[in-house]
C-alpha positions as CSV (number, residue, x, y, z in Angstrom):
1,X,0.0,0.0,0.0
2,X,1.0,3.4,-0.9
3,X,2.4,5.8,1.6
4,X,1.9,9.7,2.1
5,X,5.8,10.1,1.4
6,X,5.8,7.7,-1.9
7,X,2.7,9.5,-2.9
8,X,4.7,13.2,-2.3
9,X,7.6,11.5,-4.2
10,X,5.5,10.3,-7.4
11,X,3.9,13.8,-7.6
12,X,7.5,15.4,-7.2
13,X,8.6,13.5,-9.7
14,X,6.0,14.0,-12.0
15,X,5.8,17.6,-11.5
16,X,9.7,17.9,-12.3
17,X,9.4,15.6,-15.8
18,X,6.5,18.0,-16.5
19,X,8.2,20.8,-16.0
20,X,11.6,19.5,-18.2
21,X,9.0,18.7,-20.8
22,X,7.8,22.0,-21.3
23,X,11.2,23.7,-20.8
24,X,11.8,21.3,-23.6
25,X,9.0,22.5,-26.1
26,X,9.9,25.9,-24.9
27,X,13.5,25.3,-26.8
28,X,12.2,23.6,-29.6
29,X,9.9,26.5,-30.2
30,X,12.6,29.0,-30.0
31,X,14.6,27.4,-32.0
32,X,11.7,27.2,-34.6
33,X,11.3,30.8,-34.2
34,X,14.7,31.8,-35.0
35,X,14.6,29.4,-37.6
36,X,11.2,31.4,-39.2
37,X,12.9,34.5,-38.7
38,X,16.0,34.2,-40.4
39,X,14.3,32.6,-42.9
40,X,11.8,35.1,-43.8
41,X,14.6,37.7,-43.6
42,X,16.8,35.4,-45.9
43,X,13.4,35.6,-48.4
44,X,13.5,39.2,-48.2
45,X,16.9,39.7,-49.4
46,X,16.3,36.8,-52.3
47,X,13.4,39.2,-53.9
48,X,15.3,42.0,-53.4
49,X,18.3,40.8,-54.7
50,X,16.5,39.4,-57.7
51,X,15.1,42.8,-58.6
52,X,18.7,44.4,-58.5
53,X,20.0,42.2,-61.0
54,X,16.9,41.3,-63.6
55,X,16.8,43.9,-65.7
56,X,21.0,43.9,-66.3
57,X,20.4,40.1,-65.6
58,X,18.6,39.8,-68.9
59,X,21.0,42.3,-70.7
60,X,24.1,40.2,-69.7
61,X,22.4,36.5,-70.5
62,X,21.5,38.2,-74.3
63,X,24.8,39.1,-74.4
64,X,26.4,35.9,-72.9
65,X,24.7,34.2,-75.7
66,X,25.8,36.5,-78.6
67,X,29.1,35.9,-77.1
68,X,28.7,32.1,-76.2
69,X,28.1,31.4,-80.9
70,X,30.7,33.9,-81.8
71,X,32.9,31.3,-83.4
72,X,31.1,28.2,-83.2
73,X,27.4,28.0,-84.8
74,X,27.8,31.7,-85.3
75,X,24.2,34.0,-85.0
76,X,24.0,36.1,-88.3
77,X,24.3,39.5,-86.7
78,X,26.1,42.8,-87.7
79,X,28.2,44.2,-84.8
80,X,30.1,47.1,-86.3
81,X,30.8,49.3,-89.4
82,X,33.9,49.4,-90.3
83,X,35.2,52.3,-92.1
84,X,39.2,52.8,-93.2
85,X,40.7,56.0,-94.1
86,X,44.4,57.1,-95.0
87,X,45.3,60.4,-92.9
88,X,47.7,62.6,-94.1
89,X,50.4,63.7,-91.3
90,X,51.6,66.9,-90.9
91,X,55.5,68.3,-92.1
92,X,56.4,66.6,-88.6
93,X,58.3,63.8,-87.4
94,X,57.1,62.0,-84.5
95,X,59.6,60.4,-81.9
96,X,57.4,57.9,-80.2
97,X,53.7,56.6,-80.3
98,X,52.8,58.4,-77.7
99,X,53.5,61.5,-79.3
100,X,51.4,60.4,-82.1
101,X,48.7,59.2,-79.9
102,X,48.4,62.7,-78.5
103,X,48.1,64.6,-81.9
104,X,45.6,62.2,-82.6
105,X,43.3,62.7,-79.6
106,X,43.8,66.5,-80.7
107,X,43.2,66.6,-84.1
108,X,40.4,63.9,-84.3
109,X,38.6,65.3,-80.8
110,X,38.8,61.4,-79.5
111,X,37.0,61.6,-75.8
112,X,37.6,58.0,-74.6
113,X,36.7,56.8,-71.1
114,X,39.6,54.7,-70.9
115,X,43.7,55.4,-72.4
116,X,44.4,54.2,-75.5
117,X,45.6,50.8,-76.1
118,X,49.5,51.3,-78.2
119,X,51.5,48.2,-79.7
120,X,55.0,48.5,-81.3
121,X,56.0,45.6,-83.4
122,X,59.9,46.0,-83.7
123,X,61.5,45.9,-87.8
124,X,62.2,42.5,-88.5
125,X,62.6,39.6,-91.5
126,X,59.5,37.9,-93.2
127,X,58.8,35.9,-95.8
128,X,57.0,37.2,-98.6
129,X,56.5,35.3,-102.0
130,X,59.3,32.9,-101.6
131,X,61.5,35.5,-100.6
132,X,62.5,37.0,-97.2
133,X,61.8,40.9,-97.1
134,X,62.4,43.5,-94.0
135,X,59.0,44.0,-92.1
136,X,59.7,48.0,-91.0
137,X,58.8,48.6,-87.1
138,X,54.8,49.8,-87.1
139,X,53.1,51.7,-84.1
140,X,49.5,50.3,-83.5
141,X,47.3,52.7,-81.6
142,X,44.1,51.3,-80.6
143,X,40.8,53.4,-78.9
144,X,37.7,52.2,-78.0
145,X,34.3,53.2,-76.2
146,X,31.4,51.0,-76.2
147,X,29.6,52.1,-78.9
148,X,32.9,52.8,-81.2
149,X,36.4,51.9,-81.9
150,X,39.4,53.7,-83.4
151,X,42.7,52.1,-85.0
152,X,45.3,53.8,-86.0
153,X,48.6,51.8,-87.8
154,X,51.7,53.8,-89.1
155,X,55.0,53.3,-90.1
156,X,58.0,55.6,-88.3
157,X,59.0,57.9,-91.2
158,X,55.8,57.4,-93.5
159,X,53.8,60.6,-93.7
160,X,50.5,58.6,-93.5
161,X,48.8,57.2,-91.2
162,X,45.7,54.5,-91.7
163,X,42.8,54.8,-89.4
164,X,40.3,52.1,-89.0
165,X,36.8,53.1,-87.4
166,X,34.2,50.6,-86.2
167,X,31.1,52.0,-85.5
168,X,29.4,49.1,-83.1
169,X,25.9,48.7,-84.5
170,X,23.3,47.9,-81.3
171,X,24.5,44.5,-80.8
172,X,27.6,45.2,-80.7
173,X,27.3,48.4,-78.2
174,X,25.7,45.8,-76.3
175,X,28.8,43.0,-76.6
176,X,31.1,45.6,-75.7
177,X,29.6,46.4,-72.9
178,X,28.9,42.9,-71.7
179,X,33.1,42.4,-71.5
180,X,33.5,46.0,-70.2
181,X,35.6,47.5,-73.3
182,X,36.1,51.2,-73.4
183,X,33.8,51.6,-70.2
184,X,35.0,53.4,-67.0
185,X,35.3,52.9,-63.6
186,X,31.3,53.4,-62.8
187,X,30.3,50.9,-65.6
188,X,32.8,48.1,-63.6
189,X,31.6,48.6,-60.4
190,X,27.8,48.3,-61.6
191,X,28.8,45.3,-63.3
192,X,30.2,44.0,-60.4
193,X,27.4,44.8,-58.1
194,X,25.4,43.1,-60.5
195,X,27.6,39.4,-60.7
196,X,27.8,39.8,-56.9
197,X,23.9,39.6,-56.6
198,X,24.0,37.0,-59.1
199,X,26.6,35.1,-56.6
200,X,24.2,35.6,-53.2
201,X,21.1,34.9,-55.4
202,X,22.2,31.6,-55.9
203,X,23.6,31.1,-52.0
204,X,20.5,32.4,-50.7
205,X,18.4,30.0,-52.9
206,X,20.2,27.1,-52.3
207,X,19.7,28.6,-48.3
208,X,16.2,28.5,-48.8
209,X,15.7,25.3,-50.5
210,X,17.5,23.6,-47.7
211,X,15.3,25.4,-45.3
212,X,18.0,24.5,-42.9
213,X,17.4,20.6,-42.9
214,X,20.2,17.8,-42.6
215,X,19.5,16.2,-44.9
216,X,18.7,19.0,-47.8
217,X,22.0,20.2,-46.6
218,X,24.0,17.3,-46.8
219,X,22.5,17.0,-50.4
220,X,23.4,20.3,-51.5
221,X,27.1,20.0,-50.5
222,X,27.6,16.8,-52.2
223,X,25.8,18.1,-55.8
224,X,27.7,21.3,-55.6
225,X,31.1,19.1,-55.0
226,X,30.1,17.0,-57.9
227,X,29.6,20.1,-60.2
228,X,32.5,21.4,-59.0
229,X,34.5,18.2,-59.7
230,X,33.1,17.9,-63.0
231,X,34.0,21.6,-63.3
232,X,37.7,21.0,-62.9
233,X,37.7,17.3,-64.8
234,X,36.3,19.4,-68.1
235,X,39.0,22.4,-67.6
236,X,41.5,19.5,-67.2
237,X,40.7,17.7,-70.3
C-alpha cells in the first residue's frame, strides 16, 4: 500500500518531468522561431536581390549568348561598321607613339573613357613570296568606347597614317559592354554589383531550398562538389 511520502515523491517526480518537458517545447519553439525569422529575412533579401539584377540580368544573359556562338554555330548579326581611311600627317616627325597618340586625340577630338591601347611591333625579317623581305617597325594605336572603336597603324618615317573606325551597331554596343571595353570605372563597379547579386542569389536560394534541414543540406554539399569536380575534370581535359 501506498504511503503519504511515496505518494509526495511520485507527484515530485511528475511535477519535475512535467516541467523538463515544457522547458523542452519551450527550446524547440525558440529554435523554430529563429529558424522562421531568419528565414523570412533570408526571403527578403532573395526578392530584393533578384530585382537588383533582372533587368541587367537579362541584358548580360542576351549578351552571354551573342558571345557564347561567336565562333562556333555563329548567330548572323552585324556588330560594327567598319570604315578605313588614309590620314595625311603633318610636315612633322614623330619620336614615339605616344606623341602620335596625342596629336591624334587632338586633331580627331577622340574623348575615350579609358587610355588608349598602343603596340609596337619591332622591324624584323619575313617571308613574302618565296623571298624574305624587311618588315619595317609599325606603331598600333588602338581606342575604344562602347559604342565605337578607333585604329590607328603607321609606319616611323611614312607621312601617313591608316585609321580604321568601327562603329558598333546595337548589338555590338551591347557585346562591348557585356566584356566592359572602353567603359569606365562606374560601368565596372555596376557590373560588379550586378555578378555579386548573381553570386548571393544563388547562396540564398540554395539557403532557402535547404530550409536548414540535414539532410537538404548534406545533399546540397555533395551536388555542388560533384559540379565542382566535374567543373575542374572538363577544364583539365
Amino acid at each position: 500500500m501506498k504511503t503519504k511520502n511515496d505518494t509526495l515523491r511520485f507527484s515530485q517526480s511528475a511535477a519535475k518531468e512535467n516541467g523538463q518537458a515544457i522547458s523542452r517545447r519551450k527550446g524547440e519553439k525558440h529554435k523554430r522561431s529563429n529558424r522562421s525569422t531568419f528565414l523570412l529575412w533570408l526571403r527578403k533579401i532573395h526578392l530584393y536581390l533578384g530585382l537588383w539584377g533582372a533587368v541587367l540580368g537579362l541584358l548580360f544573359g542576351v549578351t552571354g549568348i551573342l558571345l557564347n556562338h561567336r565562333v562556333v554555330m555563329k548567330i548572323p548579326l552585324e556588330k560594327s561598321v567598319q570604315h578605313t581611311v588614309d590620314l595625311q600627317l603633318p610636315d612633322r616627325s614623330f619620336q614615339s607613339p605616344d606623341e602620335l597618340s596625342k596629336w591624334l586625340e587632338s586633331y580627331l577630338n577622340l574623348t575615350m573613357p579609358q587610355p588608349p591601347f598602343i603596340k609596337v611591333e619591332a622591324e624584323r625579317h619575313v617571308i613574302w613570296a618565296d623571298k624574305e623581305v624587311v618588315q619595317p617597325e609599325r606603331w598600333i594605336i588602338s581606342y575604344h568606347r562602347p559604342d565605337k572603336a578607333v585604329t590607328a597603324e603607321h609606319y616611323p618615317g611614312s607621312r601617313l597614317v591608316r585609321l580604321e573606325l568601327a562603329d558598333s551597331t546595337l548589338v555590338g554596343t551591347l557585346t562591348r559592354l557585356h566584356m566592359s571595353v572602353g567603359v569606365n570605372a562606374i560601368w565596372i563597379l555596376l557590373a560588379d554589383s550586378i555578378a555579386g547579386s548573381f553570386i548571393l542569389l544563388s547562396l540564398s536560394g540554395l539557403l532557402l531550398w535547404t530550409q536548414f534541414h540535414t539532410m537538404r543540406i548534406v545533399a546540397m554539399a555533395v551536388s555542388v562538389g560533384a559540379l565542382v569536380a566535374a567543373i575542374c575534370i572538363a577544364v583539365a581535359m
